[in-house]
C-alpha positions in Angstrom: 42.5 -91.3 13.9 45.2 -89.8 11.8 43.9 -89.9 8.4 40.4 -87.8 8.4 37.8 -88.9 6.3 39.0 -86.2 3.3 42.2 -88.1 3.9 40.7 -91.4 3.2 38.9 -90.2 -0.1 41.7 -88.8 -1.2 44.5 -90.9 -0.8 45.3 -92.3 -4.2 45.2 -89.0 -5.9 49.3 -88.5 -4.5 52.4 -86.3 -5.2 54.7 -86.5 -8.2 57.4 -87.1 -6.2 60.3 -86.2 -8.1 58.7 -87.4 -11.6 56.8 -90.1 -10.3 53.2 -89.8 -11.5 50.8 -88.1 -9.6 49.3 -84.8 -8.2 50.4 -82.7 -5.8 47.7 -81.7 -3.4 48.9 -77.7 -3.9 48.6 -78.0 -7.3 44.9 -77.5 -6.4 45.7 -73.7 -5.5 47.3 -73.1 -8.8 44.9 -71.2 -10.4 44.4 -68.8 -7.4 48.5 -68.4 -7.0 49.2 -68.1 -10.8 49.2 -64.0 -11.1 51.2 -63.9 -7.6 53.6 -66.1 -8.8 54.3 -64.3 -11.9 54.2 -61.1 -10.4 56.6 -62.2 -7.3 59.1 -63.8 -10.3 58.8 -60.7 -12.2 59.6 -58.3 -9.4 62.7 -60.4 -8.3 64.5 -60.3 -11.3 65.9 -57.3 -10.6 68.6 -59.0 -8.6 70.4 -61.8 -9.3 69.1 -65.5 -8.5 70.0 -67.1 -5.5 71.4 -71.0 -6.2 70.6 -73.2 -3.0 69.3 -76.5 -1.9 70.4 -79.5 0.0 67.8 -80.8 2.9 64.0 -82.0 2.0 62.8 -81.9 5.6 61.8 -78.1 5.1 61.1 -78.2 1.7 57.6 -77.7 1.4 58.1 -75.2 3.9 61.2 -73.3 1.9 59.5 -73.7 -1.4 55.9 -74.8 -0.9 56.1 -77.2 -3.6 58.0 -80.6 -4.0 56.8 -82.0 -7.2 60.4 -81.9 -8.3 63.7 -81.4 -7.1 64.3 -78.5 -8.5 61.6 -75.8 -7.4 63.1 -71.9 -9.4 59.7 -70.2 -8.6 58.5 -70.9 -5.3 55.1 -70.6 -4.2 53.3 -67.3 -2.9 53.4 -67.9 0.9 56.5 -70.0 1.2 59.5 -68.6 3.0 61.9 -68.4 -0.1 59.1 -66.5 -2.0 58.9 -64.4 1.1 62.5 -63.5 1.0 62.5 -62.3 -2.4 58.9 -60.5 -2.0 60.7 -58.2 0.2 61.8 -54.7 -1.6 65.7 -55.5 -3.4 65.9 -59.5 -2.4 66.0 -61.5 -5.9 64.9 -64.9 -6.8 66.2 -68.0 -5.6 66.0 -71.6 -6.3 66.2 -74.7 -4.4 67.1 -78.3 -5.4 66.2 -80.9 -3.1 69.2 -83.1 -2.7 69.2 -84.1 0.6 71.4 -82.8 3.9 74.7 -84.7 3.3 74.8 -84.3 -0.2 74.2 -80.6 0.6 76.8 -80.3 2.3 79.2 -81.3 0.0 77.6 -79.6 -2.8 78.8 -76.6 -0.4 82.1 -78.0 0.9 83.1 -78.9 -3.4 83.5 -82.7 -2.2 84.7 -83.9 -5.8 82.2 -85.3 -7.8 80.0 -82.5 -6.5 79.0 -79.0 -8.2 77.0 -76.3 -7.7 76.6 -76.4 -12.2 75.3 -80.1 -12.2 72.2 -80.4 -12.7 69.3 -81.5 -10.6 67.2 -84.0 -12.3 64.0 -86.0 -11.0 64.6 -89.9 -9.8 65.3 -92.0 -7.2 69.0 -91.0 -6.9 70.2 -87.6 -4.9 71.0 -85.2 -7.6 75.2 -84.0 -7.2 74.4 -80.4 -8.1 72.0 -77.4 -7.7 71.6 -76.8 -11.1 73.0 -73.3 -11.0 73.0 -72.6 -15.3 69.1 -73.5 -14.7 68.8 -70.0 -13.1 71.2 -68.2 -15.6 74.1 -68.7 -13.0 76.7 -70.8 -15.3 79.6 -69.0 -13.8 78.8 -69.4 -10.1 81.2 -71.8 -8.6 80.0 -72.2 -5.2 75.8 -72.1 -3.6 74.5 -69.2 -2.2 72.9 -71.4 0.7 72.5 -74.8 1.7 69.7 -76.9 3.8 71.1 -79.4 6.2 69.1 -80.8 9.2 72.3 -83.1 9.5 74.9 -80.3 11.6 78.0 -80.0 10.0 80.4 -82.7 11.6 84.0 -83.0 11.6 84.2 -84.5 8.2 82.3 -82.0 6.5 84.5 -79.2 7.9 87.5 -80.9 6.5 86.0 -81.4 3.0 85.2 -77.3 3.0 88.7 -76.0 4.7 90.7 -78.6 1.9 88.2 -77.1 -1.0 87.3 -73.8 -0.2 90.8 -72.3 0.2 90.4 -68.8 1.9 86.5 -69.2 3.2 84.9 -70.6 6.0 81.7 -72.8 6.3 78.5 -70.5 8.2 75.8 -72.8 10.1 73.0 -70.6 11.6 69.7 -72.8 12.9 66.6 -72.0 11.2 63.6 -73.8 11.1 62.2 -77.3 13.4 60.2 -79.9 11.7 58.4 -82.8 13.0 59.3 -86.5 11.8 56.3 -88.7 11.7 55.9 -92.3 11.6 54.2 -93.0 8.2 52.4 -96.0 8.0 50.5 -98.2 5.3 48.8 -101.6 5.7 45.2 -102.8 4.7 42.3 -102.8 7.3 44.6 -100.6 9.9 43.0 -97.3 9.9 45.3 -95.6 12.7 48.3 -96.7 15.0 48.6 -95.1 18.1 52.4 -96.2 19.1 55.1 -96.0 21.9 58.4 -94.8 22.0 59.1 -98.5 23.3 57.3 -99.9 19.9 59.2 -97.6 17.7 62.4 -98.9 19.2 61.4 -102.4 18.8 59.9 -101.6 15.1 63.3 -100.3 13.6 65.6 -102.1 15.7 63.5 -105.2 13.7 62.8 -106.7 17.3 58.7 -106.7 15.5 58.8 -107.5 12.1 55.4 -108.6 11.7 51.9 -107.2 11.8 50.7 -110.1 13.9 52.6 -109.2 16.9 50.8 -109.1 19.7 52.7 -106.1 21.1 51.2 -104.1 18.0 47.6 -105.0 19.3 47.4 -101.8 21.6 48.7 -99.5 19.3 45.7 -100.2 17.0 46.4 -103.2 15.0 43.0 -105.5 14.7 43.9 -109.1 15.2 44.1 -111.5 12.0 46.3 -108.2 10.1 49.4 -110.1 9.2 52.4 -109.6 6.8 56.2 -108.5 7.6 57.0 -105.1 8.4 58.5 -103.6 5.4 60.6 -100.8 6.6 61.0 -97.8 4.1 64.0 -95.7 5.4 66.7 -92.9 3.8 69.2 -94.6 1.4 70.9 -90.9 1.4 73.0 -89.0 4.1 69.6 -88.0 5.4 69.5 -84.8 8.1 65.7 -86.6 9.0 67.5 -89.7 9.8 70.0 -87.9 11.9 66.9 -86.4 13.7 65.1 -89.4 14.0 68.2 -91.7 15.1 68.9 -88.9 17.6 65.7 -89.6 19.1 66.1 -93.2 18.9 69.6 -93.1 20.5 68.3 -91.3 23.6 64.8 -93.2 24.4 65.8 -96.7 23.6 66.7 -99.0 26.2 69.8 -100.7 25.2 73.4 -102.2 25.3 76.8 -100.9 25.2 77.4 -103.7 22.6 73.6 -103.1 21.2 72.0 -100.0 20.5 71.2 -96.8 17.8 73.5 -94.5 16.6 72.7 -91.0 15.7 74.1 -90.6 12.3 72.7 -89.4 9.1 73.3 -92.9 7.8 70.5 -95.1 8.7 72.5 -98.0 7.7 75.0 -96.9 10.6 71.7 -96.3 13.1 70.9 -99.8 12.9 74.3 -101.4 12.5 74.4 -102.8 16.0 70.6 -104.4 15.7 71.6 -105.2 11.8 75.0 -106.0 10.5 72.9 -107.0 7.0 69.5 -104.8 6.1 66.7 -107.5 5.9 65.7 -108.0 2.3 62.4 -106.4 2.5 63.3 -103.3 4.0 63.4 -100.5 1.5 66.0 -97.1 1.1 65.0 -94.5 -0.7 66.2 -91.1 -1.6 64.5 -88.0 0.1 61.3 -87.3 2.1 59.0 -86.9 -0.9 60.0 -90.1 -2.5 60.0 -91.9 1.1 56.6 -91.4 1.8 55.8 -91.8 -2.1 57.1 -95.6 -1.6 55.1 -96.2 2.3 52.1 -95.2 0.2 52.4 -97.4 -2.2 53.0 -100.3 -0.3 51.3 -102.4 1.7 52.8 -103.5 5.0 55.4 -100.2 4.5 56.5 -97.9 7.8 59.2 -95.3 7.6 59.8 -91.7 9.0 59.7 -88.7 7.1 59.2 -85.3 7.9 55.2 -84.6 8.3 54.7 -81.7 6.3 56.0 -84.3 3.4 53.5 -87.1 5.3 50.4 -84.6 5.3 51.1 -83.4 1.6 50.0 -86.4 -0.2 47.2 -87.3 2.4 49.3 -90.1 3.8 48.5 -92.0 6.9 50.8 -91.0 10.2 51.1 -92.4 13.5 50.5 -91.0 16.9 53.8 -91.4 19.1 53.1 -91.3 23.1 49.7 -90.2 22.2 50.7 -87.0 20.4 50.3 -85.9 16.9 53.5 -84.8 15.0 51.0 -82.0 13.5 48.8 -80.8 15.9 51.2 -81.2 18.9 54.1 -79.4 17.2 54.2 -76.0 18.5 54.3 -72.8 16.4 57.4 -71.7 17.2 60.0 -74.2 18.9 62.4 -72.2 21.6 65.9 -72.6 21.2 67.7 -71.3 24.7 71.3 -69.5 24.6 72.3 -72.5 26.7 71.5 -75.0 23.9 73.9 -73.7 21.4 77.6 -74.0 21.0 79.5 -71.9 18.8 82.8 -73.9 16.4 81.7 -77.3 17.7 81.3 -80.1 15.0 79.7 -83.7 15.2 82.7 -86.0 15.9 80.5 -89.1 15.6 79.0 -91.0 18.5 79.0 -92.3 21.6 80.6 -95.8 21.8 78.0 -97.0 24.8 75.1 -95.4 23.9 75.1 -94.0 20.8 74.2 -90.5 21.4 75.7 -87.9 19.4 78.8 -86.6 20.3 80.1 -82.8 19.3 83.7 -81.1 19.8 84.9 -77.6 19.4 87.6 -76.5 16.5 91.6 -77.0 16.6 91.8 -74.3 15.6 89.4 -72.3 17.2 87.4 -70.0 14.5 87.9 -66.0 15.7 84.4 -65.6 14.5 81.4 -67.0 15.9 79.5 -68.3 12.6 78.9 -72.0 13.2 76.1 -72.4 15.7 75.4 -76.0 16.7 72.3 -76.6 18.5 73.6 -79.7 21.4 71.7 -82.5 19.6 70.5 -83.6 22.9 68.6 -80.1 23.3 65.8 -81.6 20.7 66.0 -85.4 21.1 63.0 -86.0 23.6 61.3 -82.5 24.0 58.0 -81.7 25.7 55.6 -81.6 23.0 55.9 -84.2 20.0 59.0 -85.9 21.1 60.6 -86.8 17.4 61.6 -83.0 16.2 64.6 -82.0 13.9 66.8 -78.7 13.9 67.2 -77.4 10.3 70.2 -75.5 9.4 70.9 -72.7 6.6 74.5 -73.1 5.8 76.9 -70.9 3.7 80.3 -69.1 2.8 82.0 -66.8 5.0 83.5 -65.2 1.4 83.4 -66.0 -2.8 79.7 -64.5 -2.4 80.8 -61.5 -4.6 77.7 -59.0 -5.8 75.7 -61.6 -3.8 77.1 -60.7 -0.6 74.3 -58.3 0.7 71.6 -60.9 -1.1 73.2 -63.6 1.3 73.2 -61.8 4.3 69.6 -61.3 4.1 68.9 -64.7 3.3 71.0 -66.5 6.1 69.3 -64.0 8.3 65.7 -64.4 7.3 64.7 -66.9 9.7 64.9 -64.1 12.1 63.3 -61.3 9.8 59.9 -60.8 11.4 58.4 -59.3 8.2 59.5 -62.7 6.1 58.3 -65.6 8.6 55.0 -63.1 9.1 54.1 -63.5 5.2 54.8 -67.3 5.6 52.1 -69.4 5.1 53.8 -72.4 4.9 56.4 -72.8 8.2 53.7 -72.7 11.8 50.7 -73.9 12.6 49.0 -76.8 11.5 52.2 -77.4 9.0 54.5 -79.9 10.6 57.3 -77.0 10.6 57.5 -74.2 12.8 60.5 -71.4 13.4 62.5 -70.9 15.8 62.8 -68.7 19.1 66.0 -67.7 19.1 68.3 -65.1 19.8 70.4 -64.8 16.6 70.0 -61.1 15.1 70.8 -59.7 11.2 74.0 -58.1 12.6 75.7 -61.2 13.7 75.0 -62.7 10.4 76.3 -59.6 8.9 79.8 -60.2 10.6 79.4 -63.6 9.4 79.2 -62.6 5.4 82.2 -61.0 4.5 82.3 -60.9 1.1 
């Protein structure tokens, strides 16, 4: 059972998810984190503010709220608010726009800006809202989320934009990708990797299938499947497809693609999207939309799933919670340096990554091989979260930066956060990437 009987009682009472009406379940700490908010916002304003955003996978875990999309104080305990606890590190914001749009937010894809602002809604916001945080004259982000790695595309957008500056990539955090679930009289759903396939390939589309009778579903539950998936370039669905892609029996003419387009993912199982499946935009308003509909399934990343009390599945009889270790181990072996995702594999739909032409001097674009994370020990649906940024145009930011891209690796920031580990859905990685490489990285 993946909804505990606090869970049950309390599952109406859900997040504003970007405007939507609601309560967020850590708005119930307010009162306790009020002074150490103020006095953590007071203390940063020494420096300048940080302007960053992009990925709502680690959200939560970045800013410890996501009651809107744009979050300028985050909470006590939170890595951000970490960062800038730490003697000299400023402020910083974070919109929530989602991994693709991040990255062109960084790259300056046209239509795109780091000024524009970052409004509430269903639809991914094309800016970080920089004159929000008294930055109107920055014209590129301090940092950028993406769980989706840079691919070949987005490194052409930055080199054709961002004359004279190069694209950083740096791994930084892991978070689990449940299956988030809602339909009357089915109180937990204990699936299979081979039910999952057959679930979002639309192979079952109803709750009456027999096949669903194992996993928990009583018999005499009926109704179609409504699928809720990302409408956005999604770094979760580049996760999730890449899990998909590897564990799914199929066809060289019919199987998943791991792209951040779930649209692409299923284009071999659906040329059209069936008519009751639903896309929305983010994590938050995802599992916002499963909740509130009956018959509804999706994926989302579970600190997002657990936030609002939602129901979650177990996969291969582990929890995406419990069975998510504290700190995920990321071997030298598993990362490439100035290698992009060039797409897919044409028989089986597994990603596909290629080095640089030409070949970067520096290494600062760490790719962790997709494959690395796509059925690991442990709960087998994880994603690799990225902190992305600019080689130079940081300015009196430079230093500021530095420490940023290279907190993931700061023992004294991830030890005062409260929200990334344990019993969160996120955890940090082991790795061997050290402040002086990042350094090198940052040049000015």
């Amino acid at each position: 059972m993946h909804q505990p009987p606090i869970r049950r009682y309390l599952c109406k009472v859900y997040i504003m998810a970007y405007g939507y009406t609601g309560k967020n379940r850590m708005k119930t700490l307010a009162g306790a984190m009020f002074l150490g908010m103020i006095t953590l916002a007071s203390a940063a304003q020494a420096s300048t503010t940080l302007v960053g955003g992009g990925a709502t996978l680690p959200a939560l875990g970045y800013t410890g709220d996501v009651t809107h999309r744009l979050t300028s104080s985050p909470v006590a305990g939170s890595f951000l608010a970490a960062y800038s606890a730490q003697t000299g590190n400023p402020a910083t914001t974070y919109c929530q726009t989602g991994s693709g749009k991040g990255k062109d937010i960084l790259a300056g894809v046209a239509g795109t800006n780091v000024q524009t602002t970052c409004p509430d809604g269903p639809t991914a916001p094309n800016g970080f809202d920089a004159g929000a945080a008294g930055r109107g004259t920055l014209t590129q982000p301090s940092f950028v989320g993406a769980d989706s790695p840079l691919n070949s595309l987005d490194y052409s957008h930055y080199t054709t934009n961002r004359s004279g500056s190069s694209p950083l990539q740096f791994p930084a955090v892991a978070g689990s990708v449940a299956i988030t679930f809602n339909k009357a009289n089915v109180s937990s759903l204990a699936l299979t990797d081979a039910l999952v396939c057959k679930i979002f390939s639309g192979q079952i589309s109803d709750w009456s299938d027999s096949q669903l009778a194992a996993a928990g579903v009583p018999a005499g539950v009926s109704g179609a499947i409504n699928v809720i998936y990302r409408g956005d370039n999604s770094g979760t669905t580049f996760a999730f497809s890449n899990h998909l892609a590897t564990i799914c029996a199929g066809s060289a003419s019919q199987h998943f693609i791991t792209d951040q387009a779930f649209t692409n993912v299923v284009s071999k199982y659906q040329s059209t999207i069936p008519a009751n499946w639903n896309a929305q935009s983010g994590n938050a308003n995802l599992v916002a939309k499963v909740v509130a509909l009956d018959g509804a399934i999706g994926y989302a990343e579970t600190a997002n799933v657990s936030n609002i009390f939602a129901q979650f599945a177990t996969l291969n009889g582990l929890d995406p919670v419990a069975d998510l270790t504290n700190s995920v181990t990321i071997n030298s072996t598993d990362v490439v340096y100035n290698n992009v995702i060039t797409g897919a594999d044409a028989t089986t739909g597994q990603a596909t990554y290629a080095a640089l032409s030409p070949l970067p001097s520096t290494s600062c674009i760490a790719l962790v091989k997709p494959s690395a994370y796509a059925n690991p020990s442990g709960y087998p649906i994880v994603a690799v979260s990225y902190l992305l940024g600019n080689s130079n145009g940081n300015g009196t930011d430079t230093a500021n930066v530095r420490k940023l891209l290279g907190a993931p690796y700061n023992s004294a920031i991830t030890g005062a956060t409260t929200t990334i580990g344990s019993g969160t859905g996120l955890a940090f990685l082991s790795t061997s990437f050290v402040q002086s490489q990042i350094d090198t990285c940052v040049v000015n």
